[in-house]
C-alpha positions in Angstrom: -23.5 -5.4 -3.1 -22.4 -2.0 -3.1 -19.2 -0.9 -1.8 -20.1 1.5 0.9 -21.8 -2.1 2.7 -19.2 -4.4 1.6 -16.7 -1.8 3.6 -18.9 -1.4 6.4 -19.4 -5.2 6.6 -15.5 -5.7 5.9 -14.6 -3.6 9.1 -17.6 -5.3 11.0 -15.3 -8.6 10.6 -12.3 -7.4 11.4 -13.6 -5.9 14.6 -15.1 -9.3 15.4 -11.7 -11.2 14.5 -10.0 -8.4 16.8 -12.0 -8.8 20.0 -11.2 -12.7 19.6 -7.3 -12.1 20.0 -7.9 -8.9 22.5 -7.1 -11.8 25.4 -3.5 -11.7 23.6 -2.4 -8.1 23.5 -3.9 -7.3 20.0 -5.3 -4.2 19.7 -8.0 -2.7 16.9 -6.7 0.2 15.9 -7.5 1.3 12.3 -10.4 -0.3 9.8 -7.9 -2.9 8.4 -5.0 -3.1 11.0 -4.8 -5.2 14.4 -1.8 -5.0 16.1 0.5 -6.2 18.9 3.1 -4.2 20.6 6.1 -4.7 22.0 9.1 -2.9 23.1 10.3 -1.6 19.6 8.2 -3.3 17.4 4.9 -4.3 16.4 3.1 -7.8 15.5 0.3 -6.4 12.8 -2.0 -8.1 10.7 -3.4 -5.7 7.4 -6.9 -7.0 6.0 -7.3 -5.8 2.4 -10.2 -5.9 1.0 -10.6 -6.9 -2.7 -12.2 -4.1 -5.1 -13.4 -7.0 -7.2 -15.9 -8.3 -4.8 -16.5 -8.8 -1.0 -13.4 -10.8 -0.5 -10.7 -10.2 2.6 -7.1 -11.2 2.8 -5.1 -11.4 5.3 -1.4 -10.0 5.4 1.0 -10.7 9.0 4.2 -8.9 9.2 6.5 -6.9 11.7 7.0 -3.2 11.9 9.9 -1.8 13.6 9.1 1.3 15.4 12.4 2.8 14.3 12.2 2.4 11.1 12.4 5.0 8.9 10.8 3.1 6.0 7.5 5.6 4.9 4.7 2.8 4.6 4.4 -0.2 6.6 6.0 -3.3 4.4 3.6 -6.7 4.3 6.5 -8.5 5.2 5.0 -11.7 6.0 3.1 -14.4 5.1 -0.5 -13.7 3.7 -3.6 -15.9 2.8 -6.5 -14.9 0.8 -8.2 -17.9 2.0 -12.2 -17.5 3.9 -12.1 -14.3 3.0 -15.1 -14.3 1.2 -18.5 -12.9 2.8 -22.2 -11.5 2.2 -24.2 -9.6 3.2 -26.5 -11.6 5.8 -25.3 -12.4 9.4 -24.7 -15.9 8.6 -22.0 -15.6 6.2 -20.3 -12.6 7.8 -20.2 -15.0 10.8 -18.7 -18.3 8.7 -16.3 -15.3 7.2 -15.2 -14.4 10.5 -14.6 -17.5 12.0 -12.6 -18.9 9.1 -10.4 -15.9 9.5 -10.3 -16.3 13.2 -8.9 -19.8 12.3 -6.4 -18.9 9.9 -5.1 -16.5 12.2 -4.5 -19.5 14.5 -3.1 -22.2 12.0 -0.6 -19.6 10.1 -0.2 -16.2 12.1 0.0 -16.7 15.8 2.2 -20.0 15.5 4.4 -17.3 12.8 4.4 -14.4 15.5 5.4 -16.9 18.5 8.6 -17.6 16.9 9.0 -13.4 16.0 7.8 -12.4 19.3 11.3 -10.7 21.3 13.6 -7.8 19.2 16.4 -11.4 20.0 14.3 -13.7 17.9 13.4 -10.9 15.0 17.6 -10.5 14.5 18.6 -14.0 14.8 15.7 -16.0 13.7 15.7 -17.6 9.9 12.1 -17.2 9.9 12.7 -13.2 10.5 10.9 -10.5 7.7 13.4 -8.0 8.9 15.6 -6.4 5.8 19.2 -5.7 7.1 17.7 -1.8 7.5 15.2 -2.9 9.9 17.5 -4.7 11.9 19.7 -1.7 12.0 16.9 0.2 12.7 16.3 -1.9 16.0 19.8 -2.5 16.9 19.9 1.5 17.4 16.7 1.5 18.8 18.1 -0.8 21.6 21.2 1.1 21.6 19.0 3.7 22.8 19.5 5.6 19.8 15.8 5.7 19.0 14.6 8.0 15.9 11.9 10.3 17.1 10.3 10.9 13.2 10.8 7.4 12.5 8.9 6.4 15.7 6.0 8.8 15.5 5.7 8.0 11.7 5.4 4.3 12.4 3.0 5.0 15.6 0.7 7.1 13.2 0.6 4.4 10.2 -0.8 1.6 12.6 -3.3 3.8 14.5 -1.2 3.6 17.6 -1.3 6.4 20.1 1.5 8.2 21.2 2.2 11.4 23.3 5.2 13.1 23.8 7.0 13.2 27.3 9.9 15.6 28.2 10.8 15.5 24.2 10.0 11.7 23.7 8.1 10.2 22.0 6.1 7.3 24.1 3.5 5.1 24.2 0.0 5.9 25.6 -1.3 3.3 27.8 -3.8 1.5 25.5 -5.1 -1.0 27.7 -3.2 -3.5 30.4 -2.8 -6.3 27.7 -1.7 -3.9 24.9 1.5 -2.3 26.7 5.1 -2.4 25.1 6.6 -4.4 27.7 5.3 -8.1 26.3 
């Protein structure tokens, strides 16, 4: 298969696995990122896509929006498991729906314990480096870091405006707002 279909067939999945957690406040917004926001931090799940054949995996992980951190860490658990599609319907569909499943089994029961800024600095189960908790604990402070914010904003495809100075959130849809 050549790689200009496996990518187009890659992000044709990942759109498909998106609009089956849309219901839940994650949003599509790059070719390989799905994300849920909250207020100062974002649930995110990064498909890669292998260069050694048709082949996804799946990375979960946290991003505080105040961090000043230049690339967004895979700081949770991944699978490389279903992954694996072709090029006719029926096995882009089996590819999907496996993925749709272990977003399910592993991701969604991970996020539910990660899903308040309380939970990410208490929690054993948190990816947060002491940085990123800083990061949040000024964030809530309201000392937020403008650079920091829009840098983290424009690395998952969220979009932003600015407001008297501030740097806020554009209304995405009613499900994806920051105030889960």
């Amino acid at each position: 298969m050549e790689k200009k279909e496996e990518r187009r067939l890659a992000r044709k999945i990942v759109r498909a696995v998106a609009k089956e957690f849309q219901a839940i406040g994650f949003l599509h917004t790059k070719p390989t990122f799905i994300v849920r926001p909250f207020k100062g931090f974002v649930q995110f799940m990064h498909f890669h896509n292998y260069s050694f054949g048709p082949d996804l995996r799946v990375h979960f992980g946290i991003r505080v929006l105040n961090d000043p951190f230049i690339a967004v860490a895979l700081n949770g658990p991944s699978s490389d498991e279903g992954g694996r599609y072709w090029p006719d319907e029926e096995h882009t569909m089996i590819c999907t729906s496996r993925l749709v499943e272990l977003v399910r089994r592993e991701g969604l029961p991970w996020f539910s314990v990660l899903s308040s800024a309380e939970m990410l600095l208490t929690s054993l189960e948190t990816p947060l480096r002491e940085s990123d908790r800083t990061a949040l604990l000024e964030d809530m402070d309201g000392r937020r870091n403008e650079a920091s914010w829009q840098n983290s904003m424009r690395l998952l495809g969220l979009p932003h405006e600015r407001s008297n100075g501030a740097l806020e959130p554009t209304a995405v849809s009613s499900v994806g707002s920051f105030e889960h």
